[in-house]
Steps between C-alpha positions, in 0.01 A plus 500: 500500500358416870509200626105393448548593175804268439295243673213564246724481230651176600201345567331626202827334312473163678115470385643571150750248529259259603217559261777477219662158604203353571386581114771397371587138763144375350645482178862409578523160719828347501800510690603814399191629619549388823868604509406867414214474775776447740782641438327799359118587568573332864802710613332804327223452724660451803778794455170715454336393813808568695525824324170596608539387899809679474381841418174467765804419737686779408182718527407360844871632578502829373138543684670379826759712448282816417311406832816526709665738386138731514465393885843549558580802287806324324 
C-alpha cells in the first residue's frame, strides 16, 4: 500500500469515525458519553492525525533522499 493511499484510507476512516459518533452522541448524553468522547473518539482522532503527518513526513524523506542520492549517484 503507498503512502497516499494509507493516507486516504486513514482519512477516509476518521470521516467514518466521525459520522458514526456523531449519530450515535445525539442520542447518548451523559457522562459516559463524554468519557468515551475523550478517552476514546478524542485519542482516536488525534493518533490518526499524527499517523497521517507522519507518513507525508516520511514521504517528504524518502523524496529527499531519492533527490540526493539521484544528484549524487549514491
Amino acid at each position: 500500500m503507498s503512502d497516499a493511499s494509507s493516507k486516504a484510507k486513514l482519512k477516509e476512516t476518521l470521516r467514518t469515525m466521525h459520522e458514526q459518533w456523531n449519530g450515535l452522541k445525539s442520542e447518548w448524553r451523559d457522562s459516559a458519553s463524554e468519557t468515551m468522547q475523550r478517552d476514546a473518539v478524542d485519542s482516536a482522532d488525534d493518533a490518526v492525525r499524527m499517523a497521517i503527518l507522519a507518513l507525508e513526513q516520511i514521504g517528504e524523506a524518502i523524496a529527499r533522499a531519492r533527490h540526493e542520492c539521484g544528484a549524487n549517484e549514491c
